[in-house]
N, C-alpha and C positions, 0 to 999 in steps of 0.2 A: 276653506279649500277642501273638496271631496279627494278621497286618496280610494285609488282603486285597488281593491284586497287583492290582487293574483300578481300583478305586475310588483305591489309593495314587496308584499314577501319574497318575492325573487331577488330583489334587490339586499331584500335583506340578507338570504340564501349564502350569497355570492361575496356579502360583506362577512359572514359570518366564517367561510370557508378561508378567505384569504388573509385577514385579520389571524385567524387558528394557523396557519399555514406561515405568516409573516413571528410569531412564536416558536412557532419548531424550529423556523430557522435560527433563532435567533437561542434559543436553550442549545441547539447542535454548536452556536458559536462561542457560546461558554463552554459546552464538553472541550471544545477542541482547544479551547484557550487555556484550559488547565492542562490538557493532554502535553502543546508545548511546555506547561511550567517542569511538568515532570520530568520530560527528555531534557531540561535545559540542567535540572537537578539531577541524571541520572548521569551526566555526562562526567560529573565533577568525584563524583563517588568512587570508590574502589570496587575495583571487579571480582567480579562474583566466580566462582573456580564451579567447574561442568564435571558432572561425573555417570556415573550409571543409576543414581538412583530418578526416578523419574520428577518431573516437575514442569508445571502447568507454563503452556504460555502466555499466559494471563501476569502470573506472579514474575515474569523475567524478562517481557518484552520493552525493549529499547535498553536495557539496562546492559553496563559492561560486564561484558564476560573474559574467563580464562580459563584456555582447554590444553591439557597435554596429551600429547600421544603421536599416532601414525597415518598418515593419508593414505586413503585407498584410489591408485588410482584408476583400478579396471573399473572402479563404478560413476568414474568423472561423468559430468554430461555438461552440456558445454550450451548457457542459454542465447538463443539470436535474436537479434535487433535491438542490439544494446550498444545506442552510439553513446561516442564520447570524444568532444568538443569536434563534433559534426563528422565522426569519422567511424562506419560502421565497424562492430564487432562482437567478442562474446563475452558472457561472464562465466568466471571456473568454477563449479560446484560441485565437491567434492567429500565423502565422506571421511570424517576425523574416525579414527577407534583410539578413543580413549583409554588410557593407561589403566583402569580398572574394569576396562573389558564393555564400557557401553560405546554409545557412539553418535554421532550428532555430525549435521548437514555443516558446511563452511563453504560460503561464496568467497574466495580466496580472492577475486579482482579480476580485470578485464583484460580482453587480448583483442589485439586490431584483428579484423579478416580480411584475408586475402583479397584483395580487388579483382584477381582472376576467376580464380577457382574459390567459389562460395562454399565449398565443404574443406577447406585446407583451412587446418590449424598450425597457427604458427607456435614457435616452438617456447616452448618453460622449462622452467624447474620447479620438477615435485621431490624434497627432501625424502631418503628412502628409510631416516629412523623416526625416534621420535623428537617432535618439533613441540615449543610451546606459543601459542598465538594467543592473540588479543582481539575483541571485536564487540559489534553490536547485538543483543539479542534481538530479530526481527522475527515475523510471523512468516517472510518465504525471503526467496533468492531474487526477487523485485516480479513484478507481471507487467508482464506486457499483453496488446490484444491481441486475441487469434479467435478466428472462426470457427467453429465446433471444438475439439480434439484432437484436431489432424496431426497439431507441429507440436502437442505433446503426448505423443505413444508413446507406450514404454518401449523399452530393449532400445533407445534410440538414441545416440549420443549426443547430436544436433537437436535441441529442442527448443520452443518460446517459452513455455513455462516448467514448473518441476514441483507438482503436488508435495511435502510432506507426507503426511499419510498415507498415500499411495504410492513415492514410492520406496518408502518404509516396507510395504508389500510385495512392490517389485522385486527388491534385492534382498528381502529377510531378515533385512538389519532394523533392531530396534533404536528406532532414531528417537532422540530426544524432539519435541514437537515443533521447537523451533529452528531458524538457519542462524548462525553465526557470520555476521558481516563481518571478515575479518578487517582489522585496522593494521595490524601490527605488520611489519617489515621482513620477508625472510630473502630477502634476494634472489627473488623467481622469475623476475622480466613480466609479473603483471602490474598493472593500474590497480592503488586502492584509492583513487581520488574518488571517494562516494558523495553523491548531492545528498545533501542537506532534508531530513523527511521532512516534508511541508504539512503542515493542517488546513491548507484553504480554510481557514477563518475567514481571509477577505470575501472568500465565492457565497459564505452563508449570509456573511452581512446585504452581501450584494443582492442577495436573493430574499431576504428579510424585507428592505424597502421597495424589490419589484414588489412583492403579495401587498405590502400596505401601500404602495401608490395604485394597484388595481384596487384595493377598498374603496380607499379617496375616489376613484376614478367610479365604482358605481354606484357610489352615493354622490356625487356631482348627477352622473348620468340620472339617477331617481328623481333627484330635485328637479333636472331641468323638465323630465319628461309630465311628473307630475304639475309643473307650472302651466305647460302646454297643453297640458290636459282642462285645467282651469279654465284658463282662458277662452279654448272648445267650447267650454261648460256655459259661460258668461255668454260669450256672444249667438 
């Protein structure tokens, strides 16, 4: 059977890309499978105490934490579109200063909003000394989507998302680079019922067998075309 060199190679091309492509998913599902072992291990551990000296969030992310000190709350901002069990509202994030003088982000837990008035916060408590809380080390206060920049400008209290390092800039406080999920209980009238961080393992697996059944799928398609080709050839 003649095999015709332009069409082969493309097939082959297209085997070569998705096969490559059905691997990365599938090394992303082993990162991510270890990633849950770790968060499963970090849960069980003793918490780690937060202070001014700096540290990466690499070295401390998902890990428990423990911060003393005082809330600030003229720097509150308050993030939206954060429902919870189907019932829109906000998360509190707020900066700790720490008893030795640094300071670090705390998403303190959720407040319903107002069904009327979309900018009306309903009411808490923010303790006025100092408080000791307990929480998750996370990379932010959760994201949500937004189009450009708009719902997160600084000076804004209402926002969808809340950069660390920026705004670390905004307000001049040397933030430690991580947020603090708080867990721990102070009697404020917010929600700390926090979901569960997911690895989408299963999206990588899933997306592992799409790439290798498109392989499968243009080497069927090679074979058949090259047979009909044949056969052309014959009669």
């Amino acid at each position: 059977m003649k095999i015709r060199l332009i069409p082969a190679l493309a097939v082959l091309v297209v085997m070569a890309i998705t096969i490559r492509l059905g691997f990365w998913q599938l090394d992303r599902a082993h990162q991510r499978e270890a990633l849950a072992a770790r968060i499963a291990r970090y849960e069980h551990a003793p918490p780690a105490t937060v202070s001014s000296a700096p540290v990466s969030l690499k070295a401390v992310e998902f890990h428990r934490m423990r911060a003393k000190g005082r809330f600030l709350p003229r720097y509150v901002v308050y993030l939206d579109n954060r429902p919870y069990r189907d019932q829109p509202g906000f998360y509190v994030v707020m900066p700790l200063q720490l008893a030795d003088g640094g300071y670090v982000l705390v998403n303190r837990g959720w407040l319903p909003r107002n069904a009327d008035v979309r900018t009306a916060i309903a009411p808490y408590k923010t303790p006025s000394g100092d408080v000791t809380i307990e929480g998750i080390a996370r990379a932010d206060a959760s994201r949500a989507f937004e189009l450009g920049h708009g719902g997160s400008a600084p000076h804004q209290a209402i926002r969808q998302n809340v950069d660390v390092p920026a705004y670390a800039a905004e307000t001049g406080l040397p933030l430690q680079p991580f947020v603090i999920q708080q867990t721990s209980d102070l009697d404020d009238g917010l929600v700390r019922d926090w979901p569960a961080p997911t690895t989408g393992v299963e999206r990588n697996y899933g997306y592992m067998v799409q790439w290798w059944a498109m392989a499968a799928a243009a080497l069927a398609f090679g074979l058949y075309a090259a047979r009909r080709a044949a056969k052309k050839t014959v009669s």
